[in-house]
N, C-alpha and C positions, 0 to 999 in steps of 0.2 A: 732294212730287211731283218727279219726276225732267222734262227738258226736255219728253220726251214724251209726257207727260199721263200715264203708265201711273204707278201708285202702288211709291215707291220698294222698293225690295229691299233690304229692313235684316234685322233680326234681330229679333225677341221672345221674351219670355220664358213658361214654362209657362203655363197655363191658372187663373190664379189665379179665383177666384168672387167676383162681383159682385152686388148685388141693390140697388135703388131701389125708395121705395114712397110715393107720394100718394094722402089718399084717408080715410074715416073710423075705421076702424079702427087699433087699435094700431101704430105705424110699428115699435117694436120687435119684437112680436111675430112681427109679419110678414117684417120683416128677417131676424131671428136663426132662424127657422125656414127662411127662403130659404136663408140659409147650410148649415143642418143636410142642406138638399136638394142643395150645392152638393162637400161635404166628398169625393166620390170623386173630386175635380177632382186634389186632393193640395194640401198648406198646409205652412206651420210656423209661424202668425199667425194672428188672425182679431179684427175690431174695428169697430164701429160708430157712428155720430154721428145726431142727432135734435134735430130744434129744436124749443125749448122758449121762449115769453115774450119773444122776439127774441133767442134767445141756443142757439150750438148747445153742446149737450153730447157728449165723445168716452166714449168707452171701447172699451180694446184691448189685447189680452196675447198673446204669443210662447208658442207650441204650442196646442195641440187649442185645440175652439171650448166644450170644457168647463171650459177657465180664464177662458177671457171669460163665461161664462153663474155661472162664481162669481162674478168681481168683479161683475157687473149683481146677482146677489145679495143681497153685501155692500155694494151703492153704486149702488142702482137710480136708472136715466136715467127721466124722465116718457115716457109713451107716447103722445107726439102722433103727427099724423097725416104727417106727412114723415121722411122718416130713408133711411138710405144704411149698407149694411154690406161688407165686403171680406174674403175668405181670401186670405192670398198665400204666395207662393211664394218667397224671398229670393233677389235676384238682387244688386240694387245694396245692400249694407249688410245687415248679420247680422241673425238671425231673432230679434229684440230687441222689446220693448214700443217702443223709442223708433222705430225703422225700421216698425213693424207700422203701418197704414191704418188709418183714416180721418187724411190730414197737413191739418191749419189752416194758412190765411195768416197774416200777421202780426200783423195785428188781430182773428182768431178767429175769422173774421167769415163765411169759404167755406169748408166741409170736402170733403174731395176723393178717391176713393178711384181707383185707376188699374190697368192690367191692360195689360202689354207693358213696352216697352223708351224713352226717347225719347235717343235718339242724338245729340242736342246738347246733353244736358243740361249738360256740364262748360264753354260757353260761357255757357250761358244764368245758371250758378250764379256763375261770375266777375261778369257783367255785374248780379249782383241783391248780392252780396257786396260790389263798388263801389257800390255806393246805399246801404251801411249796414245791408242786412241781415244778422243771421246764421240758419246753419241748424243745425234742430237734430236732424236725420238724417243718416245717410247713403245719404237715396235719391234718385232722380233725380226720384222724386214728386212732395217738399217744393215743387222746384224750379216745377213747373208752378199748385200749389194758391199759392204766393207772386205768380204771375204774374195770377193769377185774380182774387188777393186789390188787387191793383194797377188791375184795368183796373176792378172793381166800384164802388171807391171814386172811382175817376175820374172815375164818373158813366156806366158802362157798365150793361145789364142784364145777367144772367149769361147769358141766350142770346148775349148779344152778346160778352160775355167771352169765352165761350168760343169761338166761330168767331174771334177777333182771337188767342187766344194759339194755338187750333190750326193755324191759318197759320204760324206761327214756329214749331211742333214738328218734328224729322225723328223717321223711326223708326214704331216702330208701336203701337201704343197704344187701348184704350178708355177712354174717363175719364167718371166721373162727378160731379157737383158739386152742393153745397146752399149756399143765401144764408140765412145766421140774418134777414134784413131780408126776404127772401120767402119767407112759409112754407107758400106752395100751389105749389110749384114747384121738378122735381127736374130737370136739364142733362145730356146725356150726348153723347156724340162718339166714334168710332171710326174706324181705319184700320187695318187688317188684324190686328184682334183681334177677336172675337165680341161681338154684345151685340142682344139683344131686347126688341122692346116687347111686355108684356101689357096690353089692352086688358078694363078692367074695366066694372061698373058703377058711375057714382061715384068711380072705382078707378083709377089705372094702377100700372106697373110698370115696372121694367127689370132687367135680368138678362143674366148671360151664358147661360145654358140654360135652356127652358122649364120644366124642375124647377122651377127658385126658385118659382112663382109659379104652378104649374097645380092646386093647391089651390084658388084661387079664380077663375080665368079659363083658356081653351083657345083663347081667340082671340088670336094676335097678329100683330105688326107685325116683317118683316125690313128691318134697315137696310143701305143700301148704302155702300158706300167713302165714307169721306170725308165723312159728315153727321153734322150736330146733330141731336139729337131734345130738344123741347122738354116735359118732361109735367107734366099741374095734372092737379087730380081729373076734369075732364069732359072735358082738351082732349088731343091728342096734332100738337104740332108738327115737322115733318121740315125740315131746310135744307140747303143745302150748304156747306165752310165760307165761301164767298163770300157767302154769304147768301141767296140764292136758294133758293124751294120747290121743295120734291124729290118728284115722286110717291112714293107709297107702297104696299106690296104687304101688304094682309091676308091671313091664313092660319088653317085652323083645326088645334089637334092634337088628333093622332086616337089619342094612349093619355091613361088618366088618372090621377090621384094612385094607384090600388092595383097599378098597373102598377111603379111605384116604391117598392114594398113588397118584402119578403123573404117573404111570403107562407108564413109556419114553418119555412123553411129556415135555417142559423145563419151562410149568408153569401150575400150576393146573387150570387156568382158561380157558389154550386151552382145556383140560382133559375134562373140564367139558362143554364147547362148542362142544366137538364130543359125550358128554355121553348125550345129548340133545334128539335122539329120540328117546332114551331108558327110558330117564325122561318123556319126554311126555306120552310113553304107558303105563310107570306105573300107571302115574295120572289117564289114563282111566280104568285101570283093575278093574272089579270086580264092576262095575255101573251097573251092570241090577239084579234086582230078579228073580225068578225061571218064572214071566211070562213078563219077558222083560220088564219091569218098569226100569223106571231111579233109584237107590239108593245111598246114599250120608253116608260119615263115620257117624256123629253122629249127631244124630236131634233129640234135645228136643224142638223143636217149631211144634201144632199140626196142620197139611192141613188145618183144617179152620183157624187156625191164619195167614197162610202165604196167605189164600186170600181174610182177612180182611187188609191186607196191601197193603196200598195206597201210599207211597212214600218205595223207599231205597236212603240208605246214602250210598255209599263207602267210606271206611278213609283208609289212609296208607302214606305212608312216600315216598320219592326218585322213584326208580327202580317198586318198587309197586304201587304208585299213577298213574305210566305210564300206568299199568298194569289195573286198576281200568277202568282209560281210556277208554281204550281197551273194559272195560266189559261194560262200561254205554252204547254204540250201541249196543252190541248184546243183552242186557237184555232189555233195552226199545225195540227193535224191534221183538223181541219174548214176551215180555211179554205185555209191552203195560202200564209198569209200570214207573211213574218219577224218574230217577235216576240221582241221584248227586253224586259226585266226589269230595271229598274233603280232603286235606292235614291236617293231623291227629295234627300236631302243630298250627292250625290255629282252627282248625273244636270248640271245646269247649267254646273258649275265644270269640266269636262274637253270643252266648245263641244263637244257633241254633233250629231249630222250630222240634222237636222231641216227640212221643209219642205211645202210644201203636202198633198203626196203623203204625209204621216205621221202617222196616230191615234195620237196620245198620252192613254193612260188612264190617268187618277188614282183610286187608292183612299184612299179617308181614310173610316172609320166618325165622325169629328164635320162634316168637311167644314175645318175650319177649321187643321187641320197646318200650321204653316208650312212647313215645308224641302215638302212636297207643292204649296204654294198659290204659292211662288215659282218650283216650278220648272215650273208651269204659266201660268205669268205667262211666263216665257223661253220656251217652247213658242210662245203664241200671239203673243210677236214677231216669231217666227222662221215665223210665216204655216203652222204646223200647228193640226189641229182638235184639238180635248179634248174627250174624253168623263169623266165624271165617274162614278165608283159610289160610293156615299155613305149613311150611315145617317138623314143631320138635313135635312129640308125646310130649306130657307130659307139656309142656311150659306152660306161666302165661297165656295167651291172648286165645288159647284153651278152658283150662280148667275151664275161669270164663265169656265165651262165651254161648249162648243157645242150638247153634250147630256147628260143625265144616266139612269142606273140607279140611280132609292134601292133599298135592299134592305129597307126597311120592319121592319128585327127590332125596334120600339121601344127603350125605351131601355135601355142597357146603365151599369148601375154602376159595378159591379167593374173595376177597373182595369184587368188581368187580362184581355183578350179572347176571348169564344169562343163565343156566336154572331153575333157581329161578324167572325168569322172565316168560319163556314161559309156564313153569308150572301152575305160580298162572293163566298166560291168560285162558290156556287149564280149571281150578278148576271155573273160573268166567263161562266159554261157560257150565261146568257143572249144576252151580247154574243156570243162566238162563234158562236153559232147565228144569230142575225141575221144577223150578218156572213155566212155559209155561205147565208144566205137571200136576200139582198141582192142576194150575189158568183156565186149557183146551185153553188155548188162540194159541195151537198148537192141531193138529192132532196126531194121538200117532204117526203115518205113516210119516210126516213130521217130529218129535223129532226122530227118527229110522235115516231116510236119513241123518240127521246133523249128527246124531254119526257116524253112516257107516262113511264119511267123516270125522270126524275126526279121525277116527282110521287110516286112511292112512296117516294122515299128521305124524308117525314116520318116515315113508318111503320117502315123501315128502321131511322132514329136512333132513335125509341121500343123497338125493340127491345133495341136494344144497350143503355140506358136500362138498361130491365128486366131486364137481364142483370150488371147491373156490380159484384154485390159483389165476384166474385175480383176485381177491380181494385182496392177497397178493400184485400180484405185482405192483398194485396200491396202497396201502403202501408203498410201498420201492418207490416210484416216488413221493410222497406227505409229506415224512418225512420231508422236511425242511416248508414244511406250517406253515405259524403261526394263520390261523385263515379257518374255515370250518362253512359251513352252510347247513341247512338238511330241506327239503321241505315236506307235506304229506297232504293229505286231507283225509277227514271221520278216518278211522280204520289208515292209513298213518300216522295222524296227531300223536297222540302218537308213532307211530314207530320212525318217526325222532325226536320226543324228547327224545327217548331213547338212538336213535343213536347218539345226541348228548350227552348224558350225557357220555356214556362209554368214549368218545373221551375225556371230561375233567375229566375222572374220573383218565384216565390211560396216558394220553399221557400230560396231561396240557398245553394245546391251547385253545384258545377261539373258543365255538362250540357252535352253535346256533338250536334251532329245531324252525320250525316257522309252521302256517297253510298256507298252500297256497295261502289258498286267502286273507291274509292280506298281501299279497306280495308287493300291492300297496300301502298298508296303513302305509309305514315304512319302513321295514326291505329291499327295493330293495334300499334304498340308501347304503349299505353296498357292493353291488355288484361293482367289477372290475375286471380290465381285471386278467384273471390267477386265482381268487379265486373259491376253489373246492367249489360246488354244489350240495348236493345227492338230488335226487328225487324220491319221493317214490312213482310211477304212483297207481290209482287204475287198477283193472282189465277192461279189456276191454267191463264187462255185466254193469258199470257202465255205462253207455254212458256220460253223461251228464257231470259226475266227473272225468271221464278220459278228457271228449273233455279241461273241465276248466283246468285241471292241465295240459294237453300238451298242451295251450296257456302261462301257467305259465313259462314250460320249456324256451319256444322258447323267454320270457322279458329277464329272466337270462342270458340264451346265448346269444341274441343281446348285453350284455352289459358289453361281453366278458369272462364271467364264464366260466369256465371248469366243464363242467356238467356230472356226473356221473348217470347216469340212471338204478335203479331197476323196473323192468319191466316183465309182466306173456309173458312165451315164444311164440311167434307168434304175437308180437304185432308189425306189419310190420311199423305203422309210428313212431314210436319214434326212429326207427336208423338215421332218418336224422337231429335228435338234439340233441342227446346222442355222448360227446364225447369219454366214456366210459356207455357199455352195459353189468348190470349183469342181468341175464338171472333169471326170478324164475318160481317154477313150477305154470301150471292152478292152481288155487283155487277158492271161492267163498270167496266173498267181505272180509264179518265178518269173515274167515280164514286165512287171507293173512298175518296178522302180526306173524303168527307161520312159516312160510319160510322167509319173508321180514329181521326180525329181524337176524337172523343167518350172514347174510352177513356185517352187521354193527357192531354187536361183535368181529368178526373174523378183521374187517378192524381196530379197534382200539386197539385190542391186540395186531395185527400184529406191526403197526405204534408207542405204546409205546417199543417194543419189538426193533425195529430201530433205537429210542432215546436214550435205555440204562436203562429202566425205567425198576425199581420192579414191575411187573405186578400183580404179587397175593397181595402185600400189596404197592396200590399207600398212596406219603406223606400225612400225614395229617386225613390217614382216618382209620377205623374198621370196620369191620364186619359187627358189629350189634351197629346202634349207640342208645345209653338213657339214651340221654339226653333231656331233654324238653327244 
């Protein structure tokens, strides 16, 4: 903790998967299927520990979690009922059997799996290297499971180990821990890395994501900054690390295990590209009060503070900053308020001009982003309110937010986002209409016609849905490209920078999103003959932004582009410069990128799907990445 109570601003590392289990059942069983639950996080490890007779047993191998599920094979652990398993991510020390989790103390005696960074590890490793140990990783893990292993034997219990060595850690970190000497009893800790209790029969858990563990429970526990959570089979203890009891907030979730199914699909990101307007209606359910007012999940920021504000910020990362995009038009032009857009790893580091008077809005579909979570941590020092849009009850970036918009699309897999996309778009079109409702800068009659309208767009993405083979089968004609370029103006302009990202997220080719009208200012040297083209047209009530962008079309194709054209149906002059026409349904302008977008997820899923490419976990990436 930094002087002022606020929790340091360090760095961690990707989303590695955690899962803890006490209770009667299989401890491996139950582990190593939490893992199977945990694998879209992203790994190059995965490895588990179980006590056994007062004595723990490891097992753990470098790459997929089908090399560890051999050796358990060929060298089965007993299946009591406590055990602790880990995927990670290699940060400190190569993606190695020796570096891979679960790390034992010296005496073998605490196994320890961890998830973040700890930032003082290379003092903490000199001062335990002068005591005569040696280490036999290179991770900064060892270091903490040796310190554990120290204070156990000294006559500490392991709840109490643990709040003594997490007082000495910087950095940020969940860690979990098992005593071979107590074997109704799993330890866990956390500071600005994820981790949840499931609350069982007989049963607990712990986990970074309710996946692990919503096969057998849907009730759980969110833990706040900076607490131990103690769990036996019946009991579930919360501290802080001073030692002091910490209330605790139960929750229930409300998707279940077949929610987390591929449901016949051959990858969960198509799954979740068809469950898109069922995402979107959730997001809208349940916005009006008993007299037709807009209402929003949690608002601790009061009417008048939200129309003594005079700027907002948006922060978010990748697939959300698209998204943020998207919302700075429709919230400037309903609200009438300056809105910026800014990338949550940039936004802190150039003292951003922030203050009472400024909504800063965070998107993160897990909640728990770092580069998002810190720079809403500098936001609320600097005495602005935060709002939060968010997929995950209970997450870090929610709960130390002012107010929140979850967008309820349940859980997303596939690494790959996309209705975590159209969701947070739909949660922003929310907030600015509030705000319009708040601020009167709308008629209530006007806020009414937007919503009516957007409640159709479930129906809208359905159709597009039902329409998509030529988008296929222009995949299968474009597989061997090595390079794509995506055009858009206004609300357009983030669409094709979306469209491009899926394309290098899943397929890895060079994809470009550009605005249109800097077509000349650059990007049309790139054009030749045969290279694909998408164009995102506006609607046809733009006049103006339609006429510029179907001048745009017609540069690209003279200069022998293969131009792909999304376009609102009836728009009679673009067939004679589209040499591919997908059809979207009418919308209104600020609308478009909730149909527009459907056909560029589907065309990049397809096209990595043609490569041979892992769709739900493309190389090199996770889930949820935090790392700053």
């Amino acid at each position: 903790m930094n002087p002022s109570g606020r929790p340091r601003l360090g760095s961690v590392r990707r989303m590695c998967g955690i899962v803890g289990y006490v209770g009667p059942q299989s401890a491996l069983a139950v582990v190593v299927e939490g893992l199977r639950r945990l694998e879209y996080r992203g790994y190059d490890s995965a490895g588990i520990a179980v006590v056994a007779d007062g004595e723990l047993l490891v097992a753990k191998k470098a790459g997929k979690l089908a090399n560890l599920e051999k050796e358990l094979a060929d060298s089965p652990l007993p299946s009591d009922g406590i055990g602790l398993g880990h995927t990670r991510w290699a940060t400190h020390g190569a993606p190695t059997d020796v570096n891979a989790h679960p790390h034992l103390s010296a005496d073998g005696r605490v196994a320890l799996v961890h998830n973040g960074i700890i930032e003082n590890y290379a003092r903490l490793r000199g001062e335990l290297e002068a005591a005569g140990l040696t280490m036999v990783s290179q991770t900064d893990t060892e270091i903490v499971a040796h310190l554990l292993g120290r204070a156990v034997t000294g006559g500490q219990s392991l709840g109490d180990a643990m709040r003594t060595v997490c007082a000495r850690l910087d950095g940020a970190f969940t860690l979990v821990a098992i005593d071979a000497q107590d074997p109704d009893l799993v330890v866990a800790a956390r500071r600005n890395a994820p981790l949840v209790v499931g609350v069982g029969n007989g049963e607990n858990f712990l986990a970074s994501d309710v996946a692990a563990f919503i096969e057998h429970t849907r009730e759980a526990i969110e833990l706040g900054q900076d607490q131990v959570v103690e769990i036996t089979r019946d009991t579930v203890r919360v501290t802080t690390f001073d030692g002091a009891e910490a209330p605790v907030r139960h929750y229930h979730v409300d998707w279940d295990l077949s929610a987390a199914e591929k449901d016949g699909y051959d990858w969960f990101m198509r799954k979740e590209i068809y469950e898109q307007p069922r995402a979107v209606a959730d997001t809208l359910l349940g916005r009006h009060d008993a007299a037709g007012r807009l209402t929003l999940d949690e608002i601790r920021i009061t009417e008048a503070e939200l129309r003594a504000v005079d700027k907002i910020v948006i922060i978010a990362c990748g697939t959300a900053f698209y998204a943020g995009l998207v919302a700075k038009y429709a919230i400037e032009h309903w609200t009438r308020i300056p809105c910026e857009v800014e990338l949550a790893s940039e936004f802190r580091y150039r003292d951003p001009i922030v203050g009472p008077a400024t909504l800063v809005v965070a998107i993160s579909q897990s909640g728990e982003t770092a580069d998002t979570l810190m720079a809403i941590r500098y936001a609320l020092e600097q005495r602005a309110r935060v709002l939060a849009i968010c997929n995950t009850n209970g997450s870090t970036i929610p709960r130390e937010s002012d107010a929140v918009i979850y967008t309820h699309a349940g859980p997303e897999i596939g690494v790959a986002s996309t209705k975590g996309f159209l969701t947070q778009v739909v949660a922003c079109y929310l907030l600015g209409l509030y705000l319009a409702q708040v601020r009167n800068t709308k008629f209530g009659d006007e806020i009414a016609a937007t919503m009516r309208e957007l409640e159709t767009m479930p129906a809208l993405i359905e159709s597009v849905l039902e329409n998509i083979q030529p988008v296929l089968d222009l995949a299968a004609e474009f597989a061997d490209k090595r390079s794509v370029l995506f055009l858009g103006r206004h609300v357009g302009y983030p669409v094709a920078l979306e469209g491009a990202l899926k394309l290098k997220e899943l397929a890895y080719i060079h994809a470009e999103g550009f605005a249109a009208g800097e077509l000349k200012h650059g990007p049309i040297a790139l054009i030749e003959e045969g290279l694909p083209v998408f164009v995102v047209m506006p609607p046809r009530g733009r006049d103006m932004l339609h006429d510029k962008t179907l001048s745009n079309l017609q540069e690209v194709r003279a200069r022998g582009a293969t131009t792909v054209v999304l376009a609102e149906a009836g728009d009679a002059e673009i067939g004679a410069y589209a040499d591919v026409l997908i059809s979207l349904p009418q919308v209104s302008t600020l609308l478009q990128p909730l149909v527009a977008t459907v056909p560029l997820q589907m065309f990049a899923c397809e096209l990595a799907t043609r490569k041979g490419h892992d769709v739900d976990q493309p190389r090199n990436l996770a889930k949820s990445v935090t790392v700053e």
